[in-house]
C-alpha positions as CSV (number, residue, x, y, z in Angstrom):
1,X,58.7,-168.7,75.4
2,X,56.7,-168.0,78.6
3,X,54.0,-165.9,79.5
4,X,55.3,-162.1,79.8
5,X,54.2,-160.5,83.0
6,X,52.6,-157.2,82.9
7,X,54.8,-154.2,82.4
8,X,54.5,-150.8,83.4
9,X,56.1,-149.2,80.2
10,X,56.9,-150.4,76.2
11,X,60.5,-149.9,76.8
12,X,60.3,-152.3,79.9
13,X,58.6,-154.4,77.3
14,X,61.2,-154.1,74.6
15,X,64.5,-154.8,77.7
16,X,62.5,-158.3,79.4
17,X,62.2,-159.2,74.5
18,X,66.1,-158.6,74.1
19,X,66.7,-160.4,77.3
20,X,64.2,-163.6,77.0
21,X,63.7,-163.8,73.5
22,X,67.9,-165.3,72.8
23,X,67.2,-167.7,75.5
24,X,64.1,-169.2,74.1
25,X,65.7,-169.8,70.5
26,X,68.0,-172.5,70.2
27,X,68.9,-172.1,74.3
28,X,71.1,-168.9,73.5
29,X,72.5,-167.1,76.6
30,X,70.9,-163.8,77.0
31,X,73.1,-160.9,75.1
32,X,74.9,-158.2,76.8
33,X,75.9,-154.8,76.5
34,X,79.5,-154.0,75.0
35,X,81.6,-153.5,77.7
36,X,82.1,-149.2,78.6
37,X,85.2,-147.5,77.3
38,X,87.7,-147.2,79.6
39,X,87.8,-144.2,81.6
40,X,89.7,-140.7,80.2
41,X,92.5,-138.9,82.8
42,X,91.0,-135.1,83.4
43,X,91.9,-133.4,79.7
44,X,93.8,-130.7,79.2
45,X,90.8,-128.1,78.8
46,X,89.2,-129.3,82.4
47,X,90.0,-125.5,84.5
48,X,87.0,-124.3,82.8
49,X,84.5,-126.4,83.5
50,X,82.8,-126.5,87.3
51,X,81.2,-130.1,86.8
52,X,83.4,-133.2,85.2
53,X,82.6,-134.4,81.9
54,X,80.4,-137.2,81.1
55,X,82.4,-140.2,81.4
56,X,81.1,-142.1,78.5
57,X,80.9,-139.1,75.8
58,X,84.9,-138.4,77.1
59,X,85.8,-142.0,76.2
60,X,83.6,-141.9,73.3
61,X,85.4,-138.8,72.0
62,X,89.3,-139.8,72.8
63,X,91.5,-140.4,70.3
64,X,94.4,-142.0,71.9
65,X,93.3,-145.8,70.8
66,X,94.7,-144.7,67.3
67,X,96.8,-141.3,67.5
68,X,99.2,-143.2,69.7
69,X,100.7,-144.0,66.3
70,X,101.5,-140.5,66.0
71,X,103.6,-140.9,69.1
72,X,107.4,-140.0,67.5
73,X,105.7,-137.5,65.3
74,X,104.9,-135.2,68.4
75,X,107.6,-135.5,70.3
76,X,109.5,-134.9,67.7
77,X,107.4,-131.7,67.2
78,X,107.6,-130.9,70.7
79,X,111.4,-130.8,70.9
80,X,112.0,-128.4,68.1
81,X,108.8,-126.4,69.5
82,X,111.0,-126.6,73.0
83,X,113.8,-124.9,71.5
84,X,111.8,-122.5,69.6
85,X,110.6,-120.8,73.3
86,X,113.9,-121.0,74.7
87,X,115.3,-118.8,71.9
88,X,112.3,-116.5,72.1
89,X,113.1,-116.2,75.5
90,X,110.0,-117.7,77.2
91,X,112.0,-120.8,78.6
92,X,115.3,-120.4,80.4
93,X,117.7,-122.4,79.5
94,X,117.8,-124.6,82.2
95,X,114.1,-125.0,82.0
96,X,114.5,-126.3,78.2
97,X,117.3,-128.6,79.0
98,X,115.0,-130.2,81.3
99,X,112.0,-130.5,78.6
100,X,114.8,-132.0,76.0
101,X,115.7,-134.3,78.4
102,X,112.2,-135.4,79.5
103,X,111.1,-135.7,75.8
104,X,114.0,-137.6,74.4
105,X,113.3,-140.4,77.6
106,X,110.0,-140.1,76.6
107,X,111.1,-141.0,72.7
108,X,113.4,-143.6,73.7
109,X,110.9,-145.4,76.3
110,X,108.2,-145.7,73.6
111,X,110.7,-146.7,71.2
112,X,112.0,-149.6,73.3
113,X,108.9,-150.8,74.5
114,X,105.3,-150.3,72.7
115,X,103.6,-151.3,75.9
116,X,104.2,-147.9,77.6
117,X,102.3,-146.2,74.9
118,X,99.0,-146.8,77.1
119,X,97.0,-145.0,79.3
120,X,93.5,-143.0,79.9
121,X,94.8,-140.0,78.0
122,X,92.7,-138.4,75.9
123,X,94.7,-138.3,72.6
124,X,98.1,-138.7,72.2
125,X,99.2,-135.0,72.9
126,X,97.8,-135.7,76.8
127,X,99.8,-138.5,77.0
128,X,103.4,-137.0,75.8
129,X,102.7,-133.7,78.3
130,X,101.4,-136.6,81.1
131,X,104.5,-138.0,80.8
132,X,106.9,-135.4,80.8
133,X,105.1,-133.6,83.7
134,X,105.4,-136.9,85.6
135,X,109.5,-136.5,84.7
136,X,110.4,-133.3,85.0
137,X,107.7,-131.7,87.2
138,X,106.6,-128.1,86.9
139,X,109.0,-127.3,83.6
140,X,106.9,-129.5,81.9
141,X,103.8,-127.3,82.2
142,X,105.2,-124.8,80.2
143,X,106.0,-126.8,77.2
144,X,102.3,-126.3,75.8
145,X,103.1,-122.2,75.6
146,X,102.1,-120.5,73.0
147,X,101.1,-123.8,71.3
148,X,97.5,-125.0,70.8
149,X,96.7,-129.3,69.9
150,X,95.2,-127.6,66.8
151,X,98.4,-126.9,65.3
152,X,100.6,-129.5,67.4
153,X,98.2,-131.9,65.5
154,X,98.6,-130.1,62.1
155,X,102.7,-130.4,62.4
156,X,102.3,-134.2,63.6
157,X,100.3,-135.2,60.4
158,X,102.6,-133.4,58.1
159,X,105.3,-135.2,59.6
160,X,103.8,-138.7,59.8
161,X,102.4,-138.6,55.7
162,X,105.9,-137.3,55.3
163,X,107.7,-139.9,57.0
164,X,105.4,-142.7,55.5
165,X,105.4,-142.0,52.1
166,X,108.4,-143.4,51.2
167,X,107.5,-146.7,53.2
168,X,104.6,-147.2,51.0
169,X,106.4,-146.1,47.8
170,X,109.2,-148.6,48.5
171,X,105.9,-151.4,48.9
172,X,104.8,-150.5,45.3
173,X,107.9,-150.8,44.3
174,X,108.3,-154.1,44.6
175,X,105.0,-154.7,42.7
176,X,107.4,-153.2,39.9
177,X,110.5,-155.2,40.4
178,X,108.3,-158.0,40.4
179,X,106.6,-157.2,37.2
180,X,110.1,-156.3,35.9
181,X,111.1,-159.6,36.3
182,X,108.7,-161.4,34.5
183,X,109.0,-159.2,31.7
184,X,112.6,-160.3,31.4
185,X,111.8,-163.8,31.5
186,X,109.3,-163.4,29.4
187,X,111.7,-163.0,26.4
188,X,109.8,-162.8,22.9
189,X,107.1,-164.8,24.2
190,X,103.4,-163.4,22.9
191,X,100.0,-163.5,24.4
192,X,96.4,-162.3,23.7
193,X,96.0,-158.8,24.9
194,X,92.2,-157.8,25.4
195,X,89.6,-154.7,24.7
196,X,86.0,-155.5,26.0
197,X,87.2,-158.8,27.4
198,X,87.6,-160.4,24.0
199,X,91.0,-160.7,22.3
200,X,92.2,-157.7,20.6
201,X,95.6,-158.6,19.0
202,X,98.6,-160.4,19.7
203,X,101.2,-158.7,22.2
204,X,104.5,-159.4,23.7
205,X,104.4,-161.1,27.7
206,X,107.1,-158.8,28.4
207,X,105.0,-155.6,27.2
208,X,102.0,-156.9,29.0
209,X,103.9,-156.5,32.5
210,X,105.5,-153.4,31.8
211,X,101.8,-151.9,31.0
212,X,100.9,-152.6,34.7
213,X,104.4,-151.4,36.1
214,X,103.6,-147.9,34.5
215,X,100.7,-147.8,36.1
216,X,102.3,-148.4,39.4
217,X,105.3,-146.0,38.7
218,X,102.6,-143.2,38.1
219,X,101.5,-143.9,41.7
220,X,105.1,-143.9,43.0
221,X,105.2,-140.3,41.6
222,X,101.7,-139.2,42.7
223,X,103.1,-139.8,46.2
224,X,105.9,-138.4,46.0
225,X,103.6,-135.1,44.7
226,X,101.8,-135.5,48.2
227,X,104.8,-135.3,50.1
228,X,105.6,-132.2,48.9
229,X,102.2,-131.1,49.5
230,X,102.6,-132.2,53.4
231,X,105.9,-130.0,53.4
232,X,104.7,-127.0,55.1
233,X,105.4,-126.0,58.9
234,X,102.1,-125.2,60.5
235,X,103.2,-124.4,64.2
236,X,102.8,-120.9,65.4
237,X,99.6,-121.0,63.6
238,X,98.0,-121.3,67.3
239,X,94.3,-122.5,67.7
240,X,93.6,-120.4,65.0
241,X,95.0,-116.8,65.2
242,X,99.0,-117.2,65.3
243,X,100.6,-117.5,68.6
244,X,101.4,-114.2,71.1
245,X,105.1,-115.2,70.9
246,X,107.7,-114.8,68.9
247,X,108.7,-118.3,68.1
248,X,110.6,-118.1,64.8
249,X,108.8,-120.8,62.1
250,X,111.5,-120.5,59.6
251,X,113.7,-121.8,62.6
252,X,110.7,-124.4,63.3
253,X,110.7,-125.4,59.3
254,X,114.7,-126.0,59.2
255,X,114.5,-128.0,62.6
256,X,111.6,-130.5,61.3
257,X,113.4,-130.5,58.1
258,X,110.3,-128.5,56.4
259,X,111.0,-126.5,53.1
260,X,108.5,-123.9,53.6
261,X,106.1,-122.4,56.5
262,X,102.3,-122.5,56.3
263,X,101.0,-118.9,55.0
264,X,97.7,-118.2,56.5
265,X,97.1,-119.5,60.6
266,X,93.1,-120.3,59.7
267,X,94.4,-122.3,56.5
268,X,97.1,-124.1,58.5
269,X,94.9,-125.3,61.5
270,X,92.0,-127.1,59.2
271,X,94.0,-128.0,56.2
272,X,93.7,-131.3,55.7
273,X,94.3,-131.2,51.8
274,X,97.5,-133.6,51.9
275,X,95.6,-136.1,53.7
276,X,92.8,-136.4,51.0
277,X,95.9,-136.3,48.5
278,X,97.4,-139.4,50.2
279,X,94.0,-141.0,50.3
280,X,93.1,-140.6,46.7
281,X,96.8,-141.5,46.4
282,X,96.4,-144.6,48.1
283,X,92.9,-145.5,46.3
284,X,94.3,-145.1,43.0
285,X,97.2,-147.5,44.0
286,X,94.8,-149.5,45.1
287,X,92.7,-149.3,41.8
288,X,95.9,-150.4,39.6
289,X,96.8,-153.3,42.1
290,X,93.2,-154.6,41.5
291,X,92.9,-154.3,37.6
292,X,96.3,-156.1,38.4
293,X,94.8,-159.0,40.4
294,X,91.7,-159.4,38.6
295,X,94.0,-159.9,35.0
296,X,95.9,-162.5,37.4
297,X,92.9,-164.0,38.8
298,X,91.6,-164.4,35.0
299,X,94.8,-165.3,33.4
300,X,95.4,-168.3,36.1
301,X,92.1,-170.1,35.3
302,X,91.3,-172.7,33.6
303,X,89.3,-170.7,30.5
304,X,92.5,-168.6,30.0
305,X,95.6,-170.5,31.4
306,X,98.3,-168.1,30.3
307,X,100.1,-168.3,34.2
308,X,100.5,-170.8,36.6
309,X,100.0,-170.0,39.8
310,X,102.3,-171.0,42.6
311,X,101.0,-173.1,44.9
312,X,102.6,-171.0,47.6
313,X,100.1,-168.4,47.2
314,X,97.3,-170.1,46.6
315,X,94.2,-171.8,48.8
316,X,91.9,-174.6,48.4
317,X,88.6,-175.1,49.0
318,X,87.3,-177.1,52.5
319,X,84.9,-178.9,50.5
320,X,86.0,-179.6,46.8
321,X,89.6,-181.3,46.5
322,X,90.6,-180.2,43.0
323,X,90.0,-176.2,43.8
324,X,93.4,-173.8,43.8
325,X,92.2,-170.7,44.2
326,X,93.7,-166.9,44.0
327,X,92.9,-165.6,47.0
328,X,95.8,-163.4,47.8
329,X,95.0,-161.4,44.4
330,X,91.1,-161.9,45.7
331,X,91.8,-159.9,49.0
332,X,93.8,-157.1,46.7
333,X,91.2,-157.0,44.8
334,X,88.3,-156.4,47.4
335,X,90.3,-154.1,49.4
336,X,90.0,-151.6,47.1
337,X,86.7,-150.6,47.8
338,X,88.2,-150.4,51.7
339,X,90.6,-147.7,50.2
340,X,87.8,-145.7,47.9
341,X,85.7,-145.8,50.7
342,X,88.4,-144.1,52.8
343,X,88.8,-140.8,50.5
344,X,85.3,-140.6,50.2
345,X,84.7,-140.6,54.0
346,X,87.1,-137.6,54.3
347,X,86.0,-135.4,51.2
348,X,82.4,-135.9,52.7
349,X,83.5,-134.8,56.5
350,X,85.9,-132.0,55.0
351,X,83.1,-130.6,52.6
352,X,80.3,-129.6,55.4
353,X,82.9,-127.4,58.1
354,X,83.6,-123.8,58.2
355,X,86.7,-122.3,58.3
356,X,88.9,-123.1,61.1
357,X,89.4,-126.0,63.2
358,X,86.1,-128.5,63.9
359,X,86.3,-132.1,65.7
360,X,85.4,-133.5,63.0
361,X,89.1,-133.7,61.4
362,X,89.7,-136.4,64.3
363,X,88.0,-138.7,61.7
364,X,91.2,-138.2,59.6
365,X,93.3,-140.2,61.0
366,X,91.9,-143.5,61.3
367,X,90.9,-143.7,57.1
368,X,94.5,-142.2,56.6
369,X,96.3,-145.3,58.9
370,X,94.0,-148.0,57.5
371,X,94.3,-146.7,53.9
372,X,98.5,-147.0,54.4
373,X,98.3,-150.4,56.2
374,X,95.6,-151.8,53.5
375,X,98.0,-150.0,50.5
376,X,101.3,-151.6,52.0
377,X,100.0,-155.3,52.4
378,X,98.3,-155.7,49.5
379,X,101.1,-154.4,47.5
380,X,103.7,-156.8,49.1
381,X,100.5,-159.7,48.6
382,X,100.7,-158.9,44.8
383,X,104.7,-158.7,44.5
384,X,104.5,-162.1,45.8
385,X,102.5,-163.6,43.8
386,X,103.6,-161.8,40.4
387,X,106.7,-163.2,41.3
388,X,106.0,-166.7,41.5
389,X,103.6,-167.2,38.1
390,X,105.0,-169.0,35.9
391,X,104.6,-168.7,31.8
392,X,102.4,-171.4,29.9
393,X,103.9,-170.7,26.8
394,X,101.6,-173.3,24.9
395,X,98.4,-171.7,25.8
396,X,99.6,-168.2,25.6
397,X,101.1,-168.6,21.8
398,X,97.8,-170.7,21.2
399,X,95.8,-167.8,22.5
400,X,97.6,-165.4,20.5
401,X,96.6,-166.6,16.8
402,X,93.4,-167.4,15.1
403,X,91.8,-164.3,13.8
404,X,93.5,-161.7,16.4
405,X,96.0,-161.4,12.9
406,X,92.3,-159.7,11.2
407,X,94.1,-156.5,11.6
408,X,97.1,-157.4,10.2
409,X,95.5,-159.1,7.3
410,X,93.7,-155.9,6.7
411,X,96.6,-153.9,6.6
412,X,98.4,-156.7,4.4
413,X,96.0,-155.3,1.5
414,X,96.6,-151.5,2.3
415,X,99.8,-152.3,1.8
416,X,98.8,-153.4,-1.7
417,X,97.1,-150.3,-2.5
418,X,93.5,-151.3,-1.3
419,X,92.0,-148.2,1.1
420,X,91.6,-149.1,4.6
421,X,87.8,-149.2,5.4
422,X,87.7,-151.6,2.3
423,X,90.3,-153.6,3.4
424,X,88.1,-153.8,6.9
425,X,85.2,-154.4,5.0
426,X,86.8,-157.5,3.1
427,X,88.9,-158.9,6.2
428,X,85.3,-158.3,8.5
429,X,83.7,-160.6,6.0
430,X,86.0,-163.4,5.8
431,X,85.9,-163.9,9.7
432,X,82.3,-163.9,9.0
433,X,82.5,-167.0,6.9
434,X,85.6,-168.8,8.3
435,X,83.5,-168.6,11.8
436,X,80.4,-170.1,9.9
437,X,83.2,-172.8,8.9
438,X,84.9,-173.3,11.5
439,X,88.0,-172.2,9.9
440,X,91.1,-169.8,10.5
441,X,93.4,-167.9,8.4
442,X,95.7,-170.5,8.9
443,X,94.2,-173.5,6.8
444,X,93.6,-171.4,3.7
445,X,94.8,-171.9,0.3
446,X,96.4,-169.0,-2.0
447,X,93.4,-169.4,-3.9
448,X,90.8,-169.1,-1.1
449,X,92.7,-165.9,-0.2
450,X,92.4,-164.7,-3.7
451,X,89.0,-165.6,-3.6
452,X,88.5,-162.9,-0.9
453,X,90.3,-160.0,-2.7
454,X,92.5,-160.5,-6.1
455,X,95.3,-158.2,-3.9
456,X,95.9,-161.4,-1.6
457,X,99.3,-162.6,-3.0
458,X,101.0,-166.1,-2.4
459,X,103.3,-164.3,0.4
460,X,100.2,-163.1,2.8
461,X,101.1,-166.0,5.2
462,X,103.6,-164.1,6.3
463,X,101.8,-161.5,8.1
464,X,99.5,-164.6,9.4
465,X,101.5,-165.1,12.7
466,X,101.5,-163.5,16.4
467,X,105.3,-162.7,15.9
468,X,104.9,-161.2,12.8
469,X,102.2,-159.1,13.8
470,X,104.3,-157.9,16.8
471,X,107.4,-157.2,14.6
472,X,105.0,-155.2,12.4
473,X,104.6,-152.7,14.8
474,X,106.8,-149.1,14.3
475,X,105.4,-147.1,17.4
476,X,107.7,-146.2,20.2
477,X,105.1,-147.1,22.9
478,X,104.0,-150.4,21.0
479,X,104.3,-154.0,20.9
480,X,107.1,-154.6,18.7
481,X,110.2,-156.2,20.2
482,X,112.8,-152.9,20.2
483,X,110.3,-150.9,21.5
484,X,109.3,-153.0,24.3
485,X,113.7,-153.7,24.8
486,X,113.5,-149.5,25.2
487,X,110.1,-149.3,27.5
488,X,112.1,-151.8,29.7
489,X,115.5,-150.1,29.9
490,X,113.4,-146.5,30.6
491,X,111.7,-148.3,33.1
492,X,114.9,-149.6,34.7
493,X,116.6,-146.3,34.7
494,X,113.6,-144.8,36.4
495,X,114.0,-147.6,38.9
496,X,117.3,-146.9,39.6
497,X,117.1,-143.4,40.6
498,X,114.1,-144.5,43.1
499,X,116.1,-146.9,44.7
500,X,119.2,-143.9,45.3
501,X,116.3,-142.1,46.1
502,X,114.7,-144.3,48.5
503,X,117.7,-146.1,49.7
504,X,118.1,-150.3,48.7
505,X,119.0,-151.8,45.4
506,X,117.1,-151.9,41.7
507,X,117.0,-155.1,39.9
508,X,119.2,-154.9,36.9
């Protein structure tokens, strides 16, 4: 690098480094500054301000990049708040007839063509009343009456996670169909299941999937639980103290198709609790889809082998020929932090306000949107692979003997009168030695059984099997083949009411 020439300050210094020092390694082009946000129109708030804002903080602090996809949300707030003045008299009706028609071309315009949702609007409130000024002229300068962005914003959230919801509902749900299909083509087909990441005892394939598919129903109804949590008409709350006209919310609630009105203005402008719902919602969808993925990662490889992957869904390596990798389940799998992340970000901005409404709760939106879209893709990502595995019966019968039958042994001789925790004792110490052998309970002898315990009869080779030991079961939530039959046909009744619920079909 040359010589530096003398300069008359450190921070001179420290610009002529970052500009020099790139060029002189490896002949690197000096870097550059990120190119400046674009400009923001003049905000709503401008009349009391004698001097413009700062450019650069007013581009730094718009929203509009990201609440655009609140766009249907608040006009569809904005017509019902329309009709609300013009029956409490503050719009004629000729000046509400003008606003209804401005906001429906509005709708239909953004509708048709996602290009025209652009512009150097602060947030996406700006925009709508930009718009429908631009259409309608003065009229739509009275649409904002009575009405403050802190609550327009409050009644476009509760109508976006209530809108949404069932979009990512009907995504998990086909991470159950999925799983619901394998279980059925699973038949009576066994496999190791697994406590500590060593084999526990031998299970049905078919109650395997339907483990995970509770799971994912629980999260189909934890959402549904923040819906109703969402389902609360905030307008009229104002900025914070109620609005100075009488606007009827009841009306408001029954227009937006809201079950109840907010109680408490202060409450209703800061409450962000059904976003933090969804978000912990979402994480904990996120946490079952990756126990999920990391079962299918495990169970396709080569040290388990219990599922074939498709080849459909999975990559290979750009330097070693043989690999077939997971990645799809991979992606689920590291997402999740994504999605934890996104409920922690929230929880740690919503713990340090006071009452009322604070800037901060702009940063709710972009976790809430990112934590949907991650939710929604990873969930059709696993639905597609579930789908596709395909059962190694071989190695998953294989996997399924040897000594994970100890516990059926042991309860072989409490059925011949020999307590429990002696019967552990004895069966404990016979894996002990047929490990040091290099035996199972499959090659012995009746007389090397007696030779453990004198209760050990000529017929204890019939408990010595993974079917047997799954027919032995008498719980309803267990392994044995009628309970499983009944988990299933629970789980496909509960299917069916979602899908009359959510609209679509149920697999039979």
């Amino acid at each position: 690098m040359p010589l530096l020439p003398r300069f008359a300050s450190t921070r001179a210094l420290l610009v002529a480094l970052a500009v020099s020092l790139p060029s002189a390694v490896g002949g690197a082009q000096p870097t550059t500054r990120p190119p400046a946000p674009p400009p923001v129109a003049t905000p709503l708030w401008a009349g009391r301000f004698d001097v413009a804002p700062d450019s650069a903080l007013l581009a730094w602090g718009a929203s509009f990049r990201f609440d655009r996809r609140l766009f249907e949300d608040d006009v569809t707030g904005s017509l019902a708040w329309a009709e609300a003045l013009a029956r409490a008299g503050v719009l004629s009706a000729a000046e509400a007839a003008q606003i209804r028609g401005g906001l429906e071309g509005i709708l239909a315009e953004g509708r048709r063509n996602p290009a025209f949702l652009a512009g150097a609007d602060e947030d996406v409130h700006s925009f709508v009343e930009r718009q429908l000024i631009a259409r309608i002229g003065e009229a739509g300068r009275r649409l904002h009456t009575g009405r403050s962005r802190n609550d327009q914003v409050a009644v476009d959230l509760r109508l976006y996670v209530r809108r949404r919801v069932p979009a990512v509902q009907q995504a998990l749900l086909q991470v159950v169909d999925a799983l619901l299909a394998q279980a059925d083509s699973a038949g009576d087909a066994v496999m190791p299941s697994y406590t500590h990441v060593r084999r526990a005892q031998p299970v049905l394939v078919a109650h395997y999937w339907l483990a995970h598919a509770q799971a994912l129903r629980r999260d189909v109804e934890r959402l549904d639980a923040v819906r109703r949590e969402a389902d609360a008409m905030p307008l009229g709350s104002g900025a914070i103290a109620g609005s100075n006209y009488a606007v009827e919310p009841a009306f408001l609630a029954a227009r937006l198709g809201f079950s109840r009105v907010v109680a408490n203005s202060i409450d209703a402008t800061s409450d962000r609790d059904y976003v933090s719902g969804f978000l912990h919602a979402a994480a904990l969808a996120m946490v079952h889809l990756s126990r999920l993925a990391e079962d299918v990662v495990l169970f396709t490889g080569e040290e388990f082998g219990y599922f074939v992957l498709s080849d459909a869904v999975a990559t290979g390596s750009s330097l070693m020929p043989q690999k077939k990798n997971p990645d799809p389940m991979e992606l689920v799998r590291g997402k999740t932090g994504r999605t934890i992340g996104q409920l922690t970000a929230l929880l740690a901005t919503l713990q340090g306000l006071p009452s009322g409404y604070s800037k901060d709760l702009q940063e709710d939106k972009e976790g809430l949107f990112d934590a949907e879209d991650t939710l929604i893709g990873s969930a059709v990502a696993a639905a597609t692979v579930v789908r596709t595995l395909a059962l190694d019966l071989g190695r998953s019968a294989q996997g399924a003997s040897g000594f994970l039958l100890a516990t059926d042994v042991a309860d072989y001789l409490v059925g011949r009168g020999v307590p429990f925790r002696s019967a552990h004792e004895v069966v404990g110490g016979m894996v002990l030695t047929l490990m040091r052998e290099g035996r199972s309970f499959e090659g012995l002898s009746p007389a090397e059984w007696r030779g453990f315990h004198p209760q050990f009869g000529d017929d204890v080779m019939r408990v010595v099997s993974a079917q047997a030991s799954v027919r032995a079961k008498k719980t309803p939530q267990s392994t044995a083949p009628e309970a499983v039959r009944a988990q299933r046909g629970e789980l496909g009744a509960w299917r069916a009411a979602w899908a009359r619920v959510l609209g679509g079909s149920a697999p039979r």
